[in-house]
PyMOL commands that place a pseudoatom at each C-alpha (Angstrom):
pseudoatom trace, name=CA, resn=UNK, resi=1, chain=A, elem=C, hetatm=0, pos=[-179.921, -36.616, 72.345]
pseudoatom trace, name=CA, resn=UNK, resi=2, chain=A, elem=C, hetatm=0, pos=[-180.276, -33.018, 73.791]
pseudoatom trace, name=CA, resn=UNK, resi=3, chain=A, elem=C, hetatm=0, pos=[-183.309, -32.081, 76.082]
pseudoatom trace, name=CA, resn=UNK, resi=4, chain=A, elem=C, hetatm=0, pos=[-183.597, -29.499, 73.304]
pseudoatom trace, name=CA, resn=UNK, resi=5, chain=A, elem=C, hetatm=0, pos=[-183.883, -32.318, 70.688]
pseudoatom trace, name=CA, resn=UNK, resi=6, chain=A, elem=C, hetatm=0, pos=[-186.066, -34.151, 72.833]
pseudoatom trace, name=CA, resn=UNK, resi=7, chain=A, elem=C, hetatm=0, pos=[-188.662, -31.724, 73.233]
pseudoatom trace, name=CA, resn=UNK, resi=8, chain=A, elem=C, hetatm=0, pos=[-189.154, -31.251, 69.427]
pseudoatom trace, name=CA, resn=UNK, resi=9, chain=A, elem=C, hetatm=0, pos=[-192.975, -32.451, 68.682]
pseudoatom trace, name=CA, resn=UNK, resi=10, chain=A, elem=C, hetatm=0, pos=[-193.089, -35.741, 67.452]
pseudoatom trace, name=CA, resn=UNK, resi=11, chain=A, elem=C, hetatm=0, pos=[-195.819, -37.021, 64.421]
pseudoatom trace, name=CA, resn=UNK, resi=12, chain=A, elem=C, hetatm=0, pos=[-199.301, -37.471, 65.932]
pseudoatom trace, name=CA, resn=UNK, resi=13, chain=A, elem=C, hetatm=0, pos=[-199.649, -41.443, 66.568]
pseudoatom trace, name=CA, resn=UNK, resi=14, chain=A, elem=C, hetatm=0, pos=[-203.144, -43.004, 65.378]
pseudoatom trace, name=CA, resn=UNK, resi=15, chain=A, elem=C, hetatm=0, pos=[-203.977, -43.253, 68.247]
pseudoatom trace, name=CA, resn=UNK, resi=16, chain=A, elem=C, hetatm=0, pos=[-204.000, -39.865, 69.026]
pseudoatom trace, name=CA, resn=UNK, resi=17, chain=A, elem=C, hetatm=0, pos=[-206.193, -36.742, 67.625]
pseudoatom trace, name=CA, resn=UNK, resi=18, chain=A, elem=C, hetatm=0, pos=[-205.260, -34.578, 65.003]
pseudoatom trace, name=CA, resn=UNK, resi=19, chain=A, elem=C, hetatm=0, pos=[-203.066, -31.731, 66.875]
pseudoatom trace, name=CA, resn=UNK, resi=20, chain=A, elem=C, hetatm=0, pos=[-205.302, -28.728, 67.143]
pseudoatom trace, name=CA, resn=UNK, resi=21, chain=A, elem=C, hetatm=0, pos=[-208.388, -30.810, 68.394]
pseudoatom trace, name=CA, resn=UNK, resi=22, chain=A, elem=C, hetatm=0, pos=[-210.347, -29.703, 71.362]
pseudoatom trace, name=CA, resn=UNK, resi=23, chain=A, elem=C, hetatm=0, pos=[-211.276, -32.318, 73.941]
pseudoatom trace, name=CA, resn=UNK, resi=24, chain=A, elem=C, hetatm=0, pos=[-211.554, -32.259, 77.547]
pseudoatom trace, name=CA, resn=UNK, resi=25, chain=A, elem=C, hetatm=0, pos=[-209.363, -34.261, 80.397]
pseudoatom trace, name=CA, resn=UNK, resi=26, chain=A, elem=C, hetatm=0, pos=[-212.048, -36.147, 82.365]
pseudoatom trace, name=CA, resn=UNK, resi=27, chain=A, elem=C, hetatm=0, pos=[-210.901, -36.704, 86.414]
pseudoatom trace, name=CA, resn=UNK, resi=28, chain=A, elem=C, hetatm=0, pos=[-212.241, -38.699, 89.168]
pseudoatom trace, name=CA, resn=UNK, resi=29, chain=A, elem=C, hetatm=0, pos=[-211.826, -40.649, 92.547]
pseudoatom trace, name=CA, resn=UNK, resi=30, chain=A, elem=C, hetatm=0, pos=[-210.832, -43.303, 93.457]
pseudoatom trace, name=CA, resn=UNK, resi=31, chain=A, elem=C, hetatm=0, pos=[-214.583, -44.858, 94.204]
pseudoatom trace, name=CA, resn=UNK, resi=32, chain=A, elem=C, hetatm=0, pos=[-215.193, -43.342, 90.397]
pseudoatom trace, name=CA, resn=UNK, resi=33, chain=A, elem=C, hetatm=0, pos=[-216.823, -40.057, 91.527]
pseudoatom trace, name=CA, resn=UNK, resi=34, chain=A, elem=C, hetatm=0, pos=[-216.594, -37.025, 88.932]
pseudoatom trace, name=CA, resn=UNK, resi=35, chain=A, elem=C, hetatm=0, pos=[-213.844, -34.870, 89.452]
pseudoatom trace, name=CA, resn=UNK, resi=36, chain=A, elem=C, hetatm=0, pos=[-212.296, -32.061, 87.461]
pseudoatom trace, name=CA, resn=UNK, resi=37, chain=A, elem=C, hetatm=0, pos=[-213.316, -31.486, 83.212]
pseudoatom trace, name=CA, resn=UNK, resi=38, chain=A, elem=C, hetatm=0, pos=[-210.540, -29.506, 81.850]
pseudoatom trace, name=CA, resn=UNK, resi=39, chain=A, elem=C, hetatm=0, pos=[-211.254, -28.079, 78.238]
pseudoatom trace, name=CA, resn=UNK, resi=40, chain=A, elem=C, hetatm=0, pos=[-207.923, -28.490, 76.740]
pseudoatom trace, name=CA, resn=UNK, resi=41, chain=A, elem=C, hetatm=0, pos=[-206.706, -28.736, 73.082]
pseudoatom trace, name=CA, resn=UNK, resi=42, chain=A, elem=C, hetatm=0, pos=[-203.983, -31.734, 71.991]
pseudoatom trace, name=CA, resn=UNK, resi=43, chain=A, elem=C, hetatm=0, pos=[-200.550, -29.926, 70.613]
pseudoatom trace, name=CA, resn=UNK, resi=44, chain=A, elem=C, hetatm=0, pos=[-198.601, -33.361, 70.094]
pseudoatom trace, name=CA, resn=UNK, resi=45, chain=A, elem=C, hetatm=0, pos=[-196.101, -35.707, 71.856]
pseudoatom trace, name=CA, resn=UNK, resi=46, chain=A, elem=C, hetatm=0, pos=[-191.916, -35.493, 72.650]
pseudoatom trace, name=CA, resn=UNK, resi=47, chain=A, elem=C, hetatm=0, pos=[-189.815, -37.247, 74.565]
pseudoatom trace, name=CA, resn=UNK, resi=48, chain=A, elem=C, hetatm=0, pos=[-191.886, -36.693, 77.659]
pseudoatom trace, name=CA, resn=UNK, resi=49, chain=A, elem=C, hetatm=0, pos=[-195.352, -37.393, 76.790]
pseudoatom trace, name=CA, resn=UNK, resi=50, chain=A, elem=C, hetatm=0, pos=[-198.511, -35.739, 75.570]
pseudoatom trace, name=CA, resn=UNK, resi=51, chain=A, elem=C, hetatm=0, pos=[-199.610, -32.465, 75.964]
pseudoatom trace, name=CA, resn=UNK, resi=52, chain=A, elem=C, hetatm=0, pos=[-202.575, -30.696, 76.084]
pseudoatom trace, name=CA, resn=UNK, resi=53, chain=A, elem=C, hetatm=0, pos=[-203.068, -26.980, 75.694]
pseudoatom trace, name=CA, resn=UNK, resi=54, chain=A, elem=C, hetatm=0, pos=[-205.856, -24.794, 77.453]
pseudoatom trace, name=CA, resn=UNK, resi=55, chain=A, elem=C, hetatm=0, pos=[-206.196, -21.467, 75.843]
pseudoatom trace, name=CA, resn=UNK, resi=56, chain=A, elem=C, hetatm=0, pos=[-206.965, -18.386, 78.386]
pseudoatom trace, name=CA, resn=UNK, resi=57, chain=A, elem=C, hetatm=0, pos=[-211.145, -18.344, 79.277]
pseudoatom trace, name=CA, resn=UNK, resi=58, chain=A, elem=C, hetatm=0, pos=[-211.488, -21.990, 78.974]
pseudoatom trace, name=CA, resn=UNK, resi=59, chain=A, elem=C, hetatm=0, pos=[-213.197, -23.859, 81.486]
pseudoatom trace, name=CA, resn=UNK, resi=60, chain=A, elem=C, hetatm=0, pos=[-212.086, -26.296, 84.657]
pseudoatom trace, name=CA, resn=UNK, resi=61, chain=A, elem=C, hetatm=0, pos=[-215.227, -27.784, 85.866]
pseudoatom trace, name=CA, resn=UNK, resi=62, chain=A, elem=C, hetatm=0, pos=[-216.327, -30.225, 88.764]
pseudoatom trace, name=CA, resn=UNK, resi=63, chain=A, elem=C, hetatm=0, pos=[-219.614, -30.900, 90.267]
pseudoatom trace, name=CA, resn=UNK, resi=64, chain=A, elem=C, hetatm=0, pos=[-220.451, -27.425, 92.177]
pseudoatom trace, name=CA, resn=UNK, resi=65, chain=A, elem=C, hetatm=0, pos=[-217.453, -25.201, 90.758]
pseudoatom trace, name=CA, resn=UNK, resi=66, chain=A, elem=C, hetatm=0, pos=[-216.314, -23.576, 87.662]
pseudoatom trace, name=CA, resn=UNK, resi=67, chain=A, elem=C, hetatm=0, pos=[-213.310, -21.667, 86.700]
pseudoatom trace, name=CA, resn=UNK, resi=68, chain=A, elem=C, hetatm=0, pos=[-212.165, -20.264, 83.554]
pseudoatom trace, name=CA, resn=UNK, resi=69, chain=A, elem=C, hetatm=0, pos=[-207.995, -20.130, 83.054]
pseudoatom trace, name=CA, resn=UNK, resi=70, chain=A, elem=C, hetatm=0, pos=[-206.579, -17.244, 83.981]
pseudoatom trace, name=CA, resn=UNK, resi=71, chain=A, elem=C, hetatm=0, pos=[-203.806, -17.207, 80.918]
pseudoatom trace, name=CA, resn=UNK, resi=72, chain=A, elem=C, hetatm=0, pos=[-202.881, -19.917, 78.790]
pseudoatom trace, name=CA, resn=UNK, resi=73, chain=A, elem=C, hetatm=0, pos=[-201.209, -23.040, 80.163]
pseudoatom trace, name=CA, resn=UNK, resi=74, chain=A, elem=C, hetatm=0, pos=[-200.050, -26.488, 78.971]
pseudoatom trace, name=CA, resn=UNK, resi=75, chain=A, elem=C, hetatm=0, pos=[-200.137, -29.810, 80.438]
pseudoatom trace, name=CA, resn=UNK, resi=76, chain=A, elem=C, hetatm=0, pos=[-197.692, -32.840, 80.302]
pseudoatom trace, name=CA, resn=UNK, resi=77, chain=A, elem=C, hetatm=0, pos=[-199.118, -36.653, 80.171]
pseudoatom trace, name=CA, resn=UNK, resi=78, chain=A, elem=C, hetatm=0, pos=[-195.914, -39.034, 80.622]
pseudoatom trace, name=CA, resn=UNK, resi=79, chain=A, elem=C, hetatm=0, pos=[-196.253, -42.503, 79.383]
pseudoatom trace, name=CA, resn=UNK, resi=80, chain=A, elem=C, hetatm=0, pos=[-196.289, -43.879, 83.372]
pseudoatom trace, name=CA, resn=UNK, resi=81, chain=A, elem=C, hetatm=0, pos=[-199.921, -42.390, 83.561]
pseudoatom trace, name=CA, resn=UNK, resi=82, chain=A, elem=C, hetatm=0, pos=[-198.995, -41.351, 87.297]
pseudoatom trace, name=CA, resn=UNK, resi=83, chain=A, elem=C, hetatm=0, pos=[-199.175, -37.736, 87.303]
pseudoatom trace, name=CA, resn=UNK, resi=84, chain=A, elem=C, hetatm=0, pos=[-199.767, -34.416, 85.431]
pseudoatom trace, name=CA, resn=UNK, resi=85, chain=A, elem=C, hetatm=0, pos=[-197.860, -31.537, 85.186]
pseudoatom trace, name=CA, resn=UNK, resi=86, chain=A, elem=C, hetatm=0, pos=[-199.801, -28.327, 84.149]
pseudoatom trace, name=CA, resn=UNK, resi=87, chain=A, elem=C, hetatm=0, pos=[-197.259, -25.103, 83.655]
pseudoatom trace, name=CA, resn=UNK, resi=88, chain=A, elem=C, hetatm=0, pos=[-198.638, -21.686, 83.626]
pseudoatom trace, name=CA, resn=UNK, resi=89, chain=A, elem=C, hetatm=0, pos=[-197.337, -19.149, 81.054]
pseudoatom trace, name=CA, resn=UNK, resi=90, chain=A, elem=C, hetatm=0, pos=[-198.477, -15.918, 82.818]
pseudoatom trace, name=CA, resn=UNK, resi=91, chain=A, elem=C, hetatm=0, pos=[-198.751, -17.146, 86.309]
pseudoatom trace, name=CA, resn=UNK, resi=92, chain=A, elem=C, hetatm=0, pos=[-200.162, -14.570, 89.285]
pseudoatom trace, name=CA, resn=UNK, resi=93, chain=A, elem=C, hetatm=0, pos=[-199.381, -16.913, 91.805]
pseudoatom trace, name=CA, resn=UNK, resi=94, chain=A, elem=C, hetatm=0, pos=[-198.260, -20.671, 90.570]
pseudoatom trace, name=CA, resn=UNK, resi=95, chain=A, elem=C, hetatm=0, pos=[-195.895, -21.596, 87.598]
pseudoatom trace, name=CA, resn=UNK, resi=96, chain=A, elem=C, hetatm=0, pos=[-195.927, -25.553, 87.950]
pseudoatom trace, name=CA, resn=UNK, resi=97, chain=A, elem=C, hetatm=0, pos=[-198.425, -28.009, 89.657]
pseudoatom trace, name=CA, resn=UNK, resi=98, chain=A, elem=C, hetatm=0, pos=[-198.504, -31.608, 89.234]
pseudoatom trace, name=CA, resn=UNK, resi=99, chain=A, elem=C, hetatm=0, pos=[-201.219, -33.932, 90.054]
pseudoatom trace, name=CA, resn=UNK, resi=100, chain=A, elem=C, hetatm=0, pos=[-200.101, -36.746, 91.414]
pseudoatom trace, name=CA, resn=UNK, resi=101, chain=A, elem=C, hetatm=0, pos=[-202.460, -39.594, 89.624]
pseudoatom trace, name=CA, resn=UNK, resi=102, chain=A, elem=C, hetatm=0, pos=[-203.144, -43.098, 88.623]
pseudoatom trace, name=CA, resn=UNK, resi=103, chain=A, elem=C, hetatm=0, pos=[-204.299, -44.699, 85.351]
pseudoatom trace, name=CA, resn=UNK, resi=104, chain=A, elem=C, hetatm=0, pos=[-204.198, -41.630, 83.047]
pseudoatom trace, name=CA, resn=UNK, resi=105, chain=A, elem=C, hetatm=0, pos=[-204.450, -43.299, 79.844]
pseudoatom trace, name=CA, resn=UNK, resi=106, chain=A, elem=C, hetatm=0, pos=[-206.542, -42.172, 76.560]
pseudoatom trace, name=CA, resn=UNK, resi=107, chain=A, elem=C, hetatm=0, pos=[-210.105, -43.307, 76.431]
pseudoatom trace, name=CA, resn=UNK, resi=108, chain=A, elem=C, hetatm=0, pos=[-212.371, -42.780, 73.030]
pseudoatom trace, name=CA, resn=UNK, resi=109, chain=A, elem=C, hetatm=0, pos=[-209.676, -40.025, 71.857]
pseudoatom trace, name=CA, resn=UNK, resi=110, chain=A, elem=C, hetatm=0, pos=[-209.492, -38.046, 75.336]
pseudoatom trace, name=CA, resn=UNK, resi=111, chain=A, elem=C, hetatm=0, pos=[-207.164, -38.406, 78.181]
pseudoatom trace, name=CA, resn=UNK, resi=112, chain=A, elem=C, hetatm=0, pos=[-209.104, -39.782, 81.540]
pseudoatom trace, name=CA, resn=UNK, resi=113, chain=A, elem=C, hetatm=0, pos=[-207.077, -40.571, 85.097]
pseudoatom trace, name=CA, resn=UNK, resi=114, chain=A, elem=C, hetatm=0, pos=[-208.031, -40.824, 89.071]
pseudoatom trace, name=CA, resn=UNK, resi=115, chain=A, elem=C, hetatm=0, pos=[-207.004, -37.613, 91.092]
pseudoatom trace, name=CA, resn=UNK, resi=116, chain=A, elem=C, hetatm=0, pos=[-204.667, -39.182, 93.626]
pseudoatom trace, name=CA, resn=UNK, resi=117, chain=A, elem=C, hetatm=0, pos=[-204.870, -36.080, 96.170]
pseudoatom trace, name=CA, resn=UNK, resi=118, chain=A, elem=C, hetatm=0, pos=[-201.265, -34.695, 96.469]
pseudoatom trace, name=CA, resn=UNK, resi=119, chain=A, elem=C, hetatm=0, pos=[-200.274, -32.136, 94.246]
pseudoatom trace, name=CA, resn=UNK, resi=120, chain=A, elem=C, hetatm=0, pos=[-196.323, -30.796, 93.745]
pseudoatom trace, name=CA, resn=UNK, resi=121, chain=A, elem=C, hetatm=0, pos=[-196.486, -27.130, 93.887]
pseudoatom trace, name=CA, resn=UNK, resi=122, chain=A, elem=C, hetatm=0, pos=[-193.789, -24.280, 92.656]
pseudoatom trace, name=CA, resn=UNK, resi=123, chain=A, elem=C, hetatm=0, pos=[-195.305, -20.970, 93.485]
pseudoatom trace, name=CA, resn=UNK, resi=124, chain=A, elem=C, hetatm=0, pos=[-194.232, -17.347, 93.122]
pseudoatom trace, name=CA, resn=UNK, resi=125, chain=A, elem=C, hetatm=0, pos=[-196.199, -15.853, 95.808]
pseudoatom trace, name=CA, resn=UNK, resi=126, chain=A, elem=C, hetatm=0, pos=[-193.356, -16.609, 98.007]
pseudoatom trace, name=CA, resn=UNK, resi=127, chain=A, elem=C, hetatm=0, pos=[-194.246, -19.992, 99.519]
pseudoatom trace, name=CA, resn=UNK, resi=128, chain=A, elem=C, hetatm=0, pos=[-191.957, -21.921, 97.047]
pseudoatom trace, name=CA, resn=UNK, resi=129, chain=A, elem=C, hetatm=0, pos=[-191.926, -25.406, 96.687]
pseudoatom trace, name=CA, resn=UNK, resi=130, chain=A, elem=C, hetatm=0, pos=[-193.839, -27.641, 97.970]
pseudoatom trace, name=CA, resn=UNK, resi=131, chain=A, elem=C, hetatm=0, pos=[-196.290, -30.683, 98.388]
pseudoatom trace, name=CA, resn=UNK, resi=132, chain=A, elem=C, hetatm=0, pos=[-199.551, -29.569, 98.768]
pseudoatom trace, name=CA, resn=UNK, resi=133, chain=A, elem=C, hetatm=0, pos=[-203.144, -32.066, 100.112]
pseudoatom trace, name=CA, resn=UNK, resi=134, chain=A, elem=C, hetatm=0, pos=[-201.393, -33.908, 102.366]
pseudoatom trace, name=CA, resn=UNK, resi=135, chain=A, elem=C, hetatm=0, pos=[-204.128, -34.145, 104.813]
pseudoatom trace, name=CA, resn=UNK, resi=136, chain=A, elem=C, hetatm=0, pos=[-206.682, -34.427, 101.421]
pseudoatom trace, name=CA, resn=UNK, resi=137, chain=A, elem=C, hetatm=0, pos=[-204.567, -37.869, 100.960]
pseudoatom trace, name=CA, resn=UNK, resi=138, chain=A, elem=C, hetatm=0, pos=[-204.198, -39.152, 104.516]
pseudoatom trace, name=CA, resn=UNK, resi=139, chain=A, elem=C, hetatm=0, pos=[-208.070, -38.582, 104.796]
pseudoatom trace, name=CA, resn=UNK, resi=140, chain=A, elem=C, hetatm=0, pos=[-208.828, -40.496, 101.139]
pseudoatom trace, name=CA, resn=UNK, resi=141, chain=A, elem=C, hetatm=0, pos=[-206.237, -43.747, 101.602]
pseudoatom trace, name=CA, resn=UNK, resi=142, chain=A, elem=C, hetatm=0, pos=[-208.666, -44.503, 104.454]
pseudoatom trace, name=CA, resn=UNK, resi=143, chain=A, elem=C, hetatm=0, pos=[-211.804, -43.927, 103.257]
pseudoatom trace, name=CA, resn=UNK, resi=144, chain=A, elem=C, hetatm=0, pos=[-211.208, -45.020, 99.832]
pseudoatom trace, name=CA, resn=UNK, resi=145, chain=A, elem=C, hetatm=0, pos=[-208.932, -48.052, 101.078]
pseudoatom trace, name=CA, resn=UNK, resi=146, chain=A, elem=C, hetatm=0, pos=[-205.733, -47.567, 98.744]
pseudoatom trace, name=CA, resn=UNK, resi=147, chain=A, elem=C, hetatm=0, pos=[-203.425, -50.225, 98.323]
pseudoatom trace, name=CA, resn=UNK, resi=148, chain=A, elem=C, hetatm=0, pos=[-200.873, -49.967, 99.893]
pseudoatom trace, name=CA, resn=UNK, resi=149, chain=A, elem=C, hetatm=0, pos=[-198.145, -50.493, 97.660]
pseudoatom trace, name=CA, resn=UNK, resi=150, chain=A, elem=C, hetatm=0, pos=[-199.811, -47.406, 95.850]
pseudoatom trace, name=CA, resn=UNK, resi=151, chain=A, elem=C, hetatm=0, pos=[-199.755, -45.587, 98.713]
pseudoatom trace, name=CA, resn=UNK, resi=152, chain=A, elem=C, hetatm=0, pos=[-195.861, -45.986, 99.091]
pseudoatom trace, name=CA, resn=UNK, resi=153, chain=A, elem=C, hetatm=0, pos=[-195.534, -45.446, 95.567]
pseudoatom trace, name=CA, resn=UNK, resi=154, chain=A, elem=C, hetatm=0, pos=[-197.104, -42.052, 95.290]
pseudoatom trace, name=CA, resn=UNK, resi=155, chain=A, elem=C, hetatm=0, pos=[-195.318, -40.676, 98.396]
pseudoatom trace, name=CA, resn=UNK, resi=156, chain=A, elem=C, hetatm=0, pos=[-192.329, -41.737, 96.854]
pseudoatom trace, name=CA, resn=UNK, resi=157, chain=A, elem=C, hetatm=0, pos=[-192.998, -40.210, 93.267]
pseudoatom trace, name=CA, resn=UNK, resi=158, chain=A, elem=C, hetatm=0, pos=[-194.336, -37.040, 95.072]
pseudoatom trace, name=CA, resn=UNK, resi=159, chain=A, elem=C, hetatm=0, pos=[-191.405, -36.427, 96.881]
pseudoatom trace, name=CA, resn=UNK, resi=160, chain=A, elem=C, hetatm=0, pos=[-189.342, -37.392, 93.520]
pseudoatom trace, name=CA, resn=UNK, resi=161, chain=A, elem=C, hetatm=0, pos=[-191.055, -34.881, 91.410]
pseudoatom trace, name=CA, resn=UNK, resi=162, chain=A, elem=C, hetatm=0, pos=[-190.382, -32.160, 94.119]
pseudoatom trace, name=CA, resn=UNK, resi=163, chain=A, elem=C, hetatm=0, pos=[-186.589, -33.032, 94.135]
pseudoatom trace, name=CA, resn=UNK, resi=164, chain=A, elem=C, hetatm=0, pos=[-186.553, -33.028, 89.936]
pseudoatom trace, name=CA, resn=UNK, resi=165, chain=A, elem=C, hetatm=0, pos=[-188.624, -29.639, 89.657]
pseudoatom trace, name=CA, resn=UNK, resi=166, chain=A, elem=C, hetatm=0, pos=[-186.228, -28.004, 92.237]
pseudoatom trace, name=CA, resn=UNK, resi=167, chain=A, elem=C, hetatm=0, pos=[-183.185, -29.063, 89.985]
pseudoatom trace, name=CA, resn=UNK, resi=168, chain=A, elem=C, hetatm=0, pos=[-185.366, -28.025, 86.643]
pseudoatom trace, name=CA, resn=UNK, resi=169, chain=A, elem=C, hetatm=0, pos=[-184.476, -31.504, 85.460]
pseudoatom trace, name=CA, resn=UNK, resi=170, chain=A, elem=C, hetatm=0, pos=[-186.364, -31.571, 81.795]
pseudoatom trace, name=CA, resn=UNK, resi=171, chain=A, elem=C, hetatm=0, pos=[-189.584, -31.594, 81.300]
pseudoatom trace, name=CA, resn=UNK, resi=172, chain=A, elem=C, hetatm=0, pos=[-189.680, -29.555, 84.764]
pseudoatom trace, name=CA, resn=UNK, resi=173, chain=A, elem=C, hetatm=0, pos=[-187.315, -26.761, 83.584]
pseudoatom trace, name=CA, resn=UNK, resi=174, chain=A, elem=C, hetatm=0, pos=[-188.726, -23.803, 81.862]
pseudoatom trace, name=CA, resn=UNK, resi=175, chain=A, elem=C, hetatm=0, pos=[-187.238, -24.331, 78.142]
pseudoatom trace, name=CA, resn=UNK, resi=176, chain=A, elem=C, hetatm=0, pos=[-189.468, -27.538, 77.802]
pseudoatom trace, name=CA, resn=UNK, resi=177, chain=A, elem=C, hetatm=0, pos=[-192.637, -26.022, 78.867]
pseudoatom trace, name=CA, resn=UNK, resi=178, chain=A, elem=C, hetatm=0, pos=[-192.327, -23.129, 77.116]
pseudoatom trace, name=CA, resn=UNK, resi=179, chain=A, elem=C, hetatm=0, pos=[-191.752, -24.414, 73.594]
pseudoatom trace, name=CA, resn=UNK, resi=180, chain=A, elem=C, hetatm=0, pos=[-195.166, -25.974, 74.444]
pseudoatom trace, name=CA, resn=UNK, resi=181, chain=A, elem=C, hetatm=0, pos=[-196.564, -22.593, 75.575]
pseudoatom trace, name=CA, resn=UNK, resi=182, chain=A, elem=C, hetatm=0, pos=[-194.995, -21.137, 72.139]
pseudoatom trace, name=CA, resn=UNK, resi=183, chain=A, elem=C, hetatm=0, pos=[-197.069, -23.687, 70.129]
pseudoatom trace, name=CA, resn=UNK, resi=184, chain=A, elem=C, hetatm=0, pos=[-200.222, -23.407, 71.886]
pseudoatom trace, name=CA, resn=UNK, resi=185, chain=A, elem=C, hetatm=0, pos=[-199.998, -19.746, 70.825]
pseudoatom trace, name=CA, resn=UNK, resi=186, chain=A, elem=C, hetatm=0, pos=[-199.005, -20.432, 67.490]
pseudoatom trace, name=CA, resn=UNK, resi=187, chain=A, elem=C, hetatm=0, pos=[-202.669, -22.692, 67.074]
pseudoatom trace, name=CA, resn=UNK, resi=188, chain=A, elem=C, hetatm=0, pos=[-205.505, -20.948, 64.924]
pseudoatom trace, name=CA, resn=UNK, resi=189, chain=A, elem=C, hetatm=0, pos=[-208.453, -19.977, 66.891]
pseudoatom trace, name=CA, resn=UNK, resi=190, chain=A, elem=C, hetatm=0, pos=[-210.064, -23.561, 68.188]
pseudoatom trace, name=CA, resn=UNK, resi=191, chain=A, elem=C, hetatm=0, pos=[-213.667, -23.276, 69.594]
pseudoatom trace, name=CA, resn=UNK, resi=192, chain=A, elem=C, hetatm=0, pos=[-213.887, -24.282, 72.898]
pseudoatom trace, name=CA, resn=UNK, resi=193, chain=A, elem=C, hetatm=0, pos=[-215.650, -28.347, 73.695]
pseudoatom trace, name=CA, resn=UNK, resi=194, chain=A, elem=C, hetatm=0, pos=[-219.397, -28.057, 74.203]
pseudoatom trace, name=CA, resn=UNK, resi=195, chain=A, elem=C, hetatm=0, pos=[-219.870, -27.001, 78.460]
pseudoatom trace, name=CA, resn=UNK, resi=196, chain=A, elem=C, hetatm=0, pos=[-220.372, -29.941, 80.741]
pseudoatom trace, name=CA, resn=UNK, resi=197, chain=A, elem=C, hetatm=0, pos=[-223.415, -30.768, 82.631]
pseudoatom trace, name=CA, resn=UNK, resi=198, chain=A, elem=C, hetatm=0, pos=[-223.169, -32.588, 86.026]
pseudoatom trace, name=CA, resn=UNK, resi=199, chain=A, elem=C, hetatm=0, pos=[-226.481, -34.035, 87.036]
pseudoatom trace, name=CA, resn=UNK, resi=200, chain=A, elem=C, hetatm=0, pos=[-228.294, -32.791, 90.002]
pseudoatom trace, name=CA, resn=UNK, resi=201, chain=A, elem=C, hetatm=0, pos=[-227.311, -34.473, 93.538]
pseudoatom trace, name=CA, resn=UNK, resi=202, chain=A, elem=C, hetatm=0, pos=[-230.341, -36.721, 94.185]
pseudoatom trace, name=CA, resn=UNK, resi=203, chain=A, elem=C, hetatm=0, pos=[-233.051, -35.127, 96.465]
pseudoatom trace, name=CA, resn=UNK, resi=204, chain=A, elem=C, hetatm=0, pos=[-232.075, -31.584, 95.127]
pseudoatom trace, name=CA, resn=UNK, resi=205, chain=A, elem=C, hetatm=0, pos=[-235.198, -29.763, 94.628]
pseudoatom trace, name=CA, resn=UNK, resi=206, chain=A, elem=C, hetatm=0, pos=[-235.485, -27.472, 91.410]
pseudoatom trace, name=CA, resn=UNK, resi=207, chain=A, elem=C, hetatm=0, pos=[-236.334, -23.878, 91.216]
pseudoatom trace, name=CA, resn=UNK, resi=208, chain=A, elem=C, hetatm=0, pos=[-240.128, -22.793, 91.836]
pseudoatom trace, name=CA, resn=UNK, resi=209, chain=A, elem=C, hetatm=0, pos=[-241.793, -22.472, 88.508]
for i in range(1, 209): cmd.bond("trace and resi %d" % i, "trace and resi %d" % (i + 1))
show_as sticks, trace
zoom trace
């Protein structure tokens, strides 16, 4: 099979939403704090995964910050639920970063996984290539205790994923992506999933009435 074959959608699996449906890509820690909400919309499955579209304006949210996309990008779930690779289609300053994660799986119809810290970066800004949170993770595998099996196996994959996306190794070259990118595009207009709300940190004191 070519990598062009391969990357040919696939029919939606029941288990799965309809293609075209909005949802949102729930995140935490380790110790099961709330992370990142990204409002995304499912465009289907090849070879390599799921993916997940997020139209320009939508929103990335976590507790005390909010950013909307700045141009469309699309985001590839593989099967081993151990990272996430979001590719930009008009990028200012990054065209690939991967999250390196554990336990992304589908929950209820929406993709949920832990944020593992380290993040595979390909920039055009001129620093290149490279793995990015490295303190982020040295800090969290001791407070958060990770195994350390895990711990070997992440460094490993992160350093794995930085070797494939330097050889654009499919998904990681730019065909892949951008048949995604081309279908995302090619979606009717799909209203946005309702904003999220992250409760107050206890002891915060509300505005004067």
């Amino acid at each position: 099979m070519t990598d062009a074959a391969a990357a040919q959608p696939r029919p939606t699996r029941l288990d799965r939403p309809a293609v075209g449906t909005a949802l949102q890509f729930r995140w935490r820690k380790w110790d099961g704090g709330a992370h990142w909400v990204n409002d995304e919309v499912y465009l289907g499955s090849d070879r390599w995964g799921d993916w997940l579209g997020q139209p320009d304006g939508w929103r990335n949210v976590r507790p005390g910050l909010e950013f909307p996309a700045d141009g469309p990008n699309v985001t590839l779930l593989p099967p081993s639920g151990d990272f996430a690779m979001t590719v930009h289609a008009t990028p200012r300053r990054v065209r690939i970063y991967i999250d390196i994660a554990w336990d992304i799986r589908w929950d209820a119809g929406a993709p949920t996984g832990i944020d593992m810290d380290l993040d595979v970066v390909k920039a055009i800004d001129g620093r290149g290539l490279f793995i990015d949170d490295r303190d982020e993770w040295d800090e969290h595998r001791v407070r958060y205790g990770y195994p350390l099996d895990l711990v070997e196996r992440l460094d490993a994959l992160a350093v794995d994923l930085e070797r494939r996306v330097a050889a654009a190794e499919a998904p990681f070259d730019d065909a892949t992506a951008d048949a995604w990118l081309a279908h995302l595009a090619s979606l009717p207009g799909v209203p946005a999933p309702p904003r999220v709300e992250f409760p107050a940190p206890q002891g915060a004191v509300g505005p004067a009435a």
